[in-house]
C-alpha positions as CSV (number, residue, x, y, z in Angstrom):
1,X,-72.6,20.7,-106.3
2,X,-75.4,18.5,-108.4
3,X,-75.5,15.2,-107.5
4,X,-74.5,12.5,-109.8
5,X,-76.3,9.2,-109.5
6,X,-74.7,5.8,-111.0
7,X,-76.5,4.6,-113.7
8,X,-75.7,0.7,-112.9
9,X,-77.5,0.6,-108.8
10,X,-78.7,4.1,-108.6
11,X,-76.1,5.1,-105.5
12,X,-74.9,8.7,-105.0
13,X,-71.3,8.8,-106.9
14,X,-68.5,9.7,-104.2
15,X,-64.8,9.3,-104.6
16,X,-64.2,9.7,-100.4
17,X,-64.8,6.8,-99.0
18,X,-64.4,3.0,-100.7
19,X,-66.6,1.3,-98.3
20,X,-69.8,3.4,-98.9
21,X,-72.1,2.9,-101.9
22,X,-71.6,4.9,-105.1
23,X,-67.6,5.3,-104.4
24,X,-65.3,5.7,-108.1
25,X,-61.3,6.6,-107.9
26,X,-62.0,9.1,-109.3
27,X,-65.1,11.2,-109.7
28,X,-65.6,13.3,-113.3
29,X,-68.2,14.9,-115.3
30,X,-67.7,11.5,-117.7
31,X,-68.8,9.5,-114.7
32,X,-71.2,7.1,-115.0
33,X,-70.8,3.9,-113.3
34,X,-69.4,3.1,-109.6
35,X,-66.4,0.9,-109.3
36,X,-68.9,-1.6,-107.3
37,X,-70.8,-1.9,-111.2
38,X,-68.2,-1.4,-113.1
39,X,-66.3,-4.7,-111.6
40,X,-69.6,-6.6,-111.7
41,X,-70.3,-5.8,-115.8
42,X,-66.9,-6.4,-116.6
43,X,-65.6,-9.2,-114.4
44,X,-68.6,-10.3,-112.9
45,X,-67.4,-9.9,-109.7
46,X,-69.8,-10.1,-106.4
47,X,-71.2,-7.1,-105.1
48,X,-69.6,-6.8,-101.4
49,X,-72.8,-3.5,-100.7
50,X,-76.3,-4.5,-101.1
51,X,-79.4,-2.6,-100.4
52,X,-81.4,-3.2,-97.1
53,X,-85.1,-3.9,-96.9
54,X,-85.7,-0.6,-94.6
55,X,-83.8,1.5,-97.7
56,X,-85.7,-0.6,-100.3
57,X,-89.3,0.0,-97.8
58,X,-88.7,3.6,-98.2
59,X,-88.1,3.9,-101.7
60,X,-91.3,1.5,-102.1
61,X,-93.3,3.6,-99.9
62,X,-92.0,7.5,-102.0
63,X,-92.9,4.9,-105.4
64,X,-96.8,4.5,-104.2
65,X,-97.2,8.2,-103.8
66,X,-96.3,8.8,-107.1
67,X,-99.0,9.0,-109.8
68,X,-97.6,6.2,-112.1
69,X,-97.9,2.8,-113.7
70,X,-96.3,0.3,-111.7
71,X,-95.0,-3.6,-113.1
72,X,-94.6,-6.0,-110.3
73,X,-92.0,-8.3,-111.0
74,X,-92.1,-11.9,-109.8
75,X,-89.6,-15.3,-110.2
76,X,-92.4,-17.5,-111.9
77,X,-89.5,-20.1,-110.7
78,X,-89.4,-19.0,-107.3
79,X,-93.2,-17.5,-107.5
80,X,-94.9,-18.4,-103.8
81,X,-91.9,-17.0,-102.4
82,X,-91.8,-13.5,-104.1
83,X,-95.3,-13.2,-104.9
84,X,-94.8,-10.7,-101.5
85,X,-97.9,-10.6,-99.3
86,X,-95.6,-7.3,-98.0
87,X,-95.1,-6.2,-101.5
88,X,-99.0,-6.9,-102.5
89,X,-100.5,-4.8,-99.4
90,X,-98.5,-1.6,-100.3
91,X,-100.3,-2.0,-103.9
92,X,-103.9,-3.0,-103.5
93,X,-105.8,0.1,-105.2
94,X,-102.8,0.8,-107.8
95,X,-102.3,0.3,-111.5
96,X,-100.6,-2.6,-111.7
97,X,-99.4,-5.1,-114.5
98,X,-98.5,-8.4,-113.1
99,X,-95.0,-9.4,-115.2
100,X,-93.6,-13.6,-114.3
101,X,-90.1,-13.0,-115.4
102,X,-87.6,-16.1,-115.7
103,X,-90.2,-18.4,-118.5
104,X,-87.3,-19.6,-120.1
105,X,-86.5,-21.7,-117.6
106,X,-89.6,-23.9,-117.8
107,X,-90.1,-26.8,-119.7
108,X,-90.6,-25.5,-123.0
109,X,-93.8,-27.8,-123.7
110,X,-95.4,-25.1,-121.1
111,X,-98.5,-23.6,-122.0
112,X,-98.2,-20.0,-121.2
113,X,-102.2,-19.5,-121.2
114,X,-102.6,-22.0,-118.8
115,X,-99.5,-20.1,-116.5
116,X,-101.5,-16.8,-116.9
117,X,-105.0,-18.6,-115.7
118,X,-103.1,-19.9,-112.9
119,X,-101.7,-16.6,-111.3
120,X,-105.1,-14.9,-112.5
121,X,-106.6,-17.5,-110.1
122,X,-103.4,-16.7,-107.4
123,X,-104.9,-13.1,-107.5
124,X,-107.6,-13.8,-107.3
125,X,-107.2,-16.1,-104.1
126,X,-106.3,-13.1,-102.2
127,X,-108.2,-10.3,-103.9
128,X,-105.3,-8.8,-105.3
129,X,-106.9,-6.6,-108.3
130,X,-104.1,-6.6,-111.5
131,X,-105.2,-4.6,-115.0
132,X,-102.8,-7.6,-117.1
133,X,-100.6,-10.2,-116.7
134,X,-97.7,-11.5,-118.4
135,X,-95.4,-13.9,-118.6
136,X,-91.7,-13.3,-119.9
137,X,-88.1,-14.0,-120.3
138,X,-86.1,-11.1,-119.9
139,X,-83.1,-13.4,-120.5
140,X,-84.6,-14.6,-123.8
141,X,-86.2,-11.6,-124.8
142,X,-89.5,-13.9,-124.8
143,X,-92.7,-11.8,-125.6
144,X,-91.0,-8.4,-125.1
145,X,-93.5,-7.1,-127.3
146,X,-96.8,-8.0,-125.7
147,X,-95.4,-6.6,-122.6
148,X,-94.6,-2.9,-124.1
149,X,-97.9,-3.2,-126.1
150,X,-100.0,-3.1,-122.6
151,X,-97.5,-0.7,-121.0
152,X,-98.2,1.9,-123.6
153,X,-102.6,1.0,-123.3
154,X,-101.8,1.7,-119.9
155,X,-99.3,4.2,-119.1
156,X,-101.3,7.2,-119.8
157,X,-98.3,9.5,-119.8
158,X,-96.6,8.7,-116.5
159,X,-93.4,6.9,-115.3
160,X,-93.4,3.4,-115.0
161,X,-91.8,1.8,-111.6
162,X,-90.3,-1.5,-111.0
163,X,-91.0,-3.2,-108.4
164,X,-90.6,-6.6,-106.7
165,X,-88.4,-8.7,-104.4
166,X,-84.9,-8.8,-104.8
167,X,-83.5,-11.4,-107.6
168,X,-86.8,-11.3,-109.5
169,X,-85.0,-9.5,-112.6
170,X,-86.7,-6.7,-112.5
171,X,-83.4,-4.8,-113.6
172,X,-83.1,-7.4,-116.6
173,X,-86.0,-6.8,-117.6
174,X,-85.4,-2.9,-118.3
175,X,-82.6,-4.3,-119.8
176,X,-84.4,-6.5,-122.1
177,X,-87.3,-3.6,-122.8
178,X,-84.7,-1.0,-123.6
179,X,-82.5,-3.7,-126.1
180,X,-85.9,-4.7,-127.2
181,X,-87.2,-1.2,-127.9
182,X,-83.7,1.1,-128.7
183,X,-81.1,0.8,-130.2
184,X,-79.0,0.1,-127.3
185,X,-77.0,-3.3,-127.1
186,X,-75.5,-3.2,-124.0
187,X,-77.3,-3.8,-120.4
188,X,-77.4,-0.2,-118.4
189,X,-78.4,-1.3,-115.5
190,X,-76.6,-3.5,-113.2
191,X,-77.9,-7.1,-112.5
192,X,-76.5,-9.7,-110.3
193,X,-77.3,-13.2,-108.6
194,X,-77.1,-11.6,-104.7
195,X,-80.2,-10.1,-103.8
196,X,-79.9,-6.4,-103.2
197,X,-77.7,-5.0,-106.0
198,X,-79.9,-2.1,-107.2
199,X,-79.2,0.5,-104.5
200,X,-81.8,3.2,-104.9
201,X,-84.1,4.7,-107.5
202,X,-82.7,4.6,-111.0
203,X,-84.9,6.8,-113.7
204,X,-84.0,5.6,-117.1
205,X,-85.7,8.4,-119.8
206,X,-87.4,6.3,-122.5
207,X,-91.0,8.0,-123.5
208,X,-91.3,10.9,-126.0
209,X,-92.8,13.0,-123.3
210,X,-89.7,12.9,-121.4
211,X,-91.2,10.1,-118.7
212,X,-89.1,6.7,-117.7
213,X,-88.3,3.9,-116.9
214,X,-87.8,3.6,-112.9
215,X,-85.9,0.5,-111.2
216,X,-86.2,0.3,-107.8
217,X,-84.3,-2.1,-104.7
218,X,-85.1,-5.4,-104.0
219,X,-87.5,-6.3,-101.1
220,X,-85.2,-8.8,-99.4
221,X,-87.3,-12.3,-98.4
222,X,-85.5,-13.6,-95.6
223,X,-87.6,-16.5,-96.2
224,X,-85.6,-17.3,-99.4
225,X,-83.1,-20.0,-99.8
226,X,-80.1,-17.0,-101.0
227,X,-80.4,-15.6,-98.1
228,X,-79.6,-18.2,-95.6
229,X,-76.5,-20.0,-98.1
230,X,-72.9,-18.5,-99.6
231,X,-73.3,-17.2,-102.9
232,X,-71.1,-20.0,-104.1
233,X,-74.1,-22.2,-104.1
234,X,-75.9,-20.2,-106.4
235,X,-75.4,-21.6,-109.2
236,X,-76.8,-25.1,-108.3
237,X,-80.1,-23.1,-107.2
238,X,-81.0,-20.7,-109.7
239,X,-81.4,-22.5,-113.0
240,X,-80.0,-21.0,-116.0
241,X,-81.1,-22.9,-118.7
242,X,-84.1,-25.3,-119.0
243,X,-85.9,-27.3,-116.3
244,X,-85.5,-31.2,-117.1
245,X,-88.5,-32.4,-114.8
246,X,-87.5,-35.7,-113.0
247,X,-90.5,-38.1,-112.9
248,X,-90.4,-41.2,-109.9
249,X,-93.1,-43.3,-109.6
250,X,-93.2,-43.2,-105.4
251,X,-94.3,-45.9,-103.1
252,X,-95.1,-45.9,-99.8
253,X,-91.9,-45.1,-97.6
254,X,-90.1,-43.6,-100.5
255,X,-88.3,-39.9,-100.2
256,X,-86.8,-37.8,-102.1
257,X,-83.8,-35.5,-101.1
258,X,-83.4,-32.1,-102.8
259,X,-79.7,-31.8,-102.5
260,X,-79.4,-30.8,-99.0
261,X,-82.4,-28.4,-98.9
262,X,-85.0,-30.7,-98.0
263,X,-86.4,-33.7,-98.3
264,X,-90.2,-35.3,-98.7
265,X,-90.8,-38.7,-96.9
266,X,-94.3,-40.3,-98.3
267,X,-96.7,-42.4,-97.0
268,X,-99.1,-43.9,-99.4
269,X,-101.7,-46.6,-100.0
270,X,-101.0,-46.6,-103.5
271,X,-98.4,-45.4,-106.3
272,X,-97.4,-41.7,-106.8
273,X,-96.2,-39.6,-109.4
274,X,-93.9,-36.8,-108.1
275,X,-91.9,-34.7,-110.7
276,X,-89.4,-32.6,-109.1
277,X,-88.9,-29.1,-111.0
278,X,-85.1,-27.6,-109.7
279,X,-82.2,-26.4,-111.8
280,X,-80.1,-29.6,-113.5
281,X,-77.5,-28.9,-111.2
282,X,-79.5,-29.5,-107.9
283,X,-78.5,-33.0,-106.9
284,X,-82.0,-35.0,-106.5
285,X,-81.7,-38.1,-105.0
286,X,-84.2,-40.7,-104.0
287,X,-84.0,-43.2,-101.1
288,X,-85.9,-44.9,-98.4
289,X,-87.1,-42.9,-95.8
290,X,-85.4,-44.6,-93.2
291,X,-82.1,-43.5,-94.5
292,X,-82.9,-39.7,-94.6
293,X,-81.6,-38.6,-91.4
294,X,-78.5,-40.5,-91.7
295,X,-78.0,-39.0,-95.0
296,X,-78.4,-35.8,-93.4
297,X,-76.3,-36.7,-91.0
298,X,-73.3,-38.0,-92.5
299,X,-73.4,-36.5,-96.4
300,X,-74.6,-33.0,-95.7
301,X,-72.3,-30.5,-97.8
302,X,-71.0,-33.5,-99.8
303,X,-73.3,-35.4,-101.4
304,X,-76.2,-33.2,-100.4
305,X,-75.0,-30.3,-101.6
306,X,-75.6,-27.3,-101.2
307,X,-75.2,-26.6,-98.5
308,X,-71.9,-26.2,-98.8
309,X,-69.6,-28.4,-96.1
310,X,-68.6,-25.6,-94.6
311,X,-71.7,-24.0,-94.0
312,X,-73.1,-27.5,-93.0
313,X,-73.0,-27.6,-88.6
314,X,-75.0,-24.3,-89.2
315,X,-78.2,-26.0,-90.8
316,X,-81.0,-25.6,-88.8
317,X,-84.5,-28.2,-90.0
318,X,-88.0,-28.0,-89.7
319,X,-90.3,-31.1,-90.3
320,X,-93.7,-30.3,-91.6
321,X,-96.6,-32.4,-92.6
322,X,-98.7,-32.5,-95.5
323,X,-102.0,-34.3,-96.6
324,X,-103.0,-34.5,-99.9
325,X,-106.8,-36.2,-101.0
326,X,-105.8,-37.1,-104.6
327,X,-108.5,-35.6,-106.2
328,X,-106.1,-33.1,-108.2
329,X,-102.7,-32.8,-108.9
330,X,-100.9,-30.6,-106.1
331,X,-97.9,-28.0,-105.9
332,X,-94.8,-28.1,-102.4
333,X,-93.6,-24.7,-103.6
334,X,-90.3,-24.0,-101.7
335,X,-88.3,-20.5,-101.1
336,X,-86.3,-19.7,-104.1
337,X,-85.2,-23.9,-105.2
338,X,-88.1,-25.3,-107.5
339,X,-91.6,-26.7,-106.1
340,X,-92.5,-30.9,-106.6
341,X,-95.9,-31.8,-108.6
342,X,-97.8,-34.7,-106.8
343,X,-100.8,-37.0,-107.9
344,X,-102.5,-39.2,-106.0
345,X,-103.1,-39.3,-102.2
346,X,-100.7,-39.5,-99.4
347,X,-99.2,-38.1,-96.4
348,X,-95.7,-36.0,-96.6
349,X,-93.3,-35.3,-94.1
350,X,-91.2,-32.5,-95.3
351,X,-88.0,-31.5,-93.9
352,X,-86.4,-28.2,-94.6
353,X,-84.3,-25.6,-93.6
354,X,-85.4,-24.2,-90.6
355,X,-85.7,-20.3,-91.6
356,X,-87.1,-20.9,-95.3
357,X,-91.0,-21.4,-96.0
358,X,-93.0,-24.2,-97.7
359,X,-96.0,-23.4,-99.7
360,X,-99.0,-25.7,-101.2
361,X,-101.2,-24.8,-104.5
362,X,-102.5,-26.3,-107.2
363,X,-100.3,-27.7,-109.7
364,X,-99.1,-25.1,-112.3
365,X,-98.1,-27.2,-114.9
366,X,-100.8,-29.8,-116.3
């Protein structure tokens, strides 16, 4: 009997067993979609299954083998956290285009060169070797065209593979290519907001020499913010629309709490511009710094929220220090909720949940 892959996650169809991947009532030639995609593309209903990093590792590790053209998909949103140093070891020495999905949701006054000398000079940082970088919306369907222009230059005839962490997009974006591209309308491969929904390899055929589109699992970060909250804070993490930067002019013992997330107590010998880049719906609120950990205390899961209050006994925090000269503006990048822009000199304590990470680069906007 030929196996029958679904075309939404990739899992083996079986109609046995309704707690393992790829299970359908009732299994056909006509077959093409599990009930676990179905219910997600037509009620939008959470996947329960999600693929694991050691599944996701493997199919990463058969990809690299392979004699093809691989995009690497990152959150430009959430970039520090899913520009991989995991995912970026396994492809030092490969073709590789460089693709920042998610654009849309910057401010729109964004310069896109400027985005692409900035993660040129990321690269760079580390040695990582990409043939082209791009920057795009899959959501938007922003500059779909550049982005197939440089994959046919550099295809040469092989398959192209998808690959990144999981939630960068990188199944809306073959989504967005193929609507872009075809004459198809509707998305054929399943997408989601919990990391992990692609199961396994999906070849889409797409090239007049019979090669494809590949989409491949999610590397799971457990560094990132998804993984440590309930999916029902989602949607005040992960913007959907356009950023609205908040601008505060800081003094010294100012903070600023990022719902319940974090917060960044200053101490400063002048004036400070922070702008705070989140989704509208994260709650941002400012205060003195000697009412953070009572705020903590006593409004965690209500009015800083997320978390949620149910979640809230479980947070675990981290304080960490920062120092900044001043002499240019500077990036707090954090794992999957926005990063703050700072100018002028100061010191920071940052507090944050315990398991996530906190990263520092030059600014990327201005």
């Amino acid at each position: 009997m030929i196996e029958r892959k679904c075309k939404g996650c990739g899992a083996v169809l079986q109609d046995t067993n309704p707690d393992l991947k790829g299970f359908i009532p009732s299994l056909t030639k006509e077959s093409k979609y599990c009930k676990r995609c179905f219910r997600m593309m037509h009620y939008n209903e959470l996947p329960k299954i999600v693929a694991s990093n050691k599944e996701y590792e493997h199919v990463i590790d058969e990809v690299i083998k392979k004699n093809g053209l691989i995009i690497f998909v990152v959150d430009i949103f959430a970039f520090k956290a899913t520009f991989n140093k995991k995912m970026i070891d396994k492809l030092r020495n490969k073709n590789v285009i460089l693709v920042a999905n998610k654009y849309d949701v910057f401010p729109h006054s964004t310069n896109v060169e400027n985005i692409v000398s900035w993660l040129s000079h990321e690269c760079e940082k580390i040695f990582f070797k990409v043939d082209a970088i791009h920057i795009v919306s899959s959501k938007k369907g922003y500059y779909m065209e550049e982005l197939t222009r440089t994959i046919d230059l550099a295809r040469k005839e092989r398959d192209v593979y998808f690959v990144g962490c999981a939630n960068v997009g990188k199944s809306s974006l073959i989504n967005a290519l193929l609507k872009k591209n075809t004459s198809i309308t509707d998305d054929v491969v399943s997408t989601s907001v919990i990391p992990g929904t692609t199961l396994n390899e999906i070849r889409i055929p797409f090239f007049s020499d019979n090669k494809a589109f590949i989409d491949t699992p999610g590397l799971i970060n457990p560094s990132d913010v998804l993984n440590v909250l309930l999916p029902e804070s989602y949607k005040k993490i992960i913007p959907d629309t356009e950023m609205k930067p908040l601008t505060y002019q800081i003094t010294n013992g100012n903070s600023i709490c990022l719902a319940g997330l974090a917060s960044l107590s200053f101490q400063a010998h002048e004036k400070l511009s922070v702008v705070v880049y989140a989704s509208n719906n994260l709650y941002i609120h400012r205060c003195k710094t000697e009412r953070v950990d009572e705020l903590f205390k006593t409004q965690l899961g209500k009015l800083l929220n997320p978390p949620l209050l149910s979640e809230a006994d479980k947070m675990k925090y981290k304080v960490l220090f920062a120092h900044f000269d001043g002499k240019k503006k500077r990036d707090i990048w954090f794992s999957g909720f926005g990063f703050v822009s700072i100018k002028g000199e100061c010191d920071i304590d940052i507090k944050v949940i315990d398991s996530t990470e906190v990263y520092y680069t030059d600014a990327i906007i201005g």
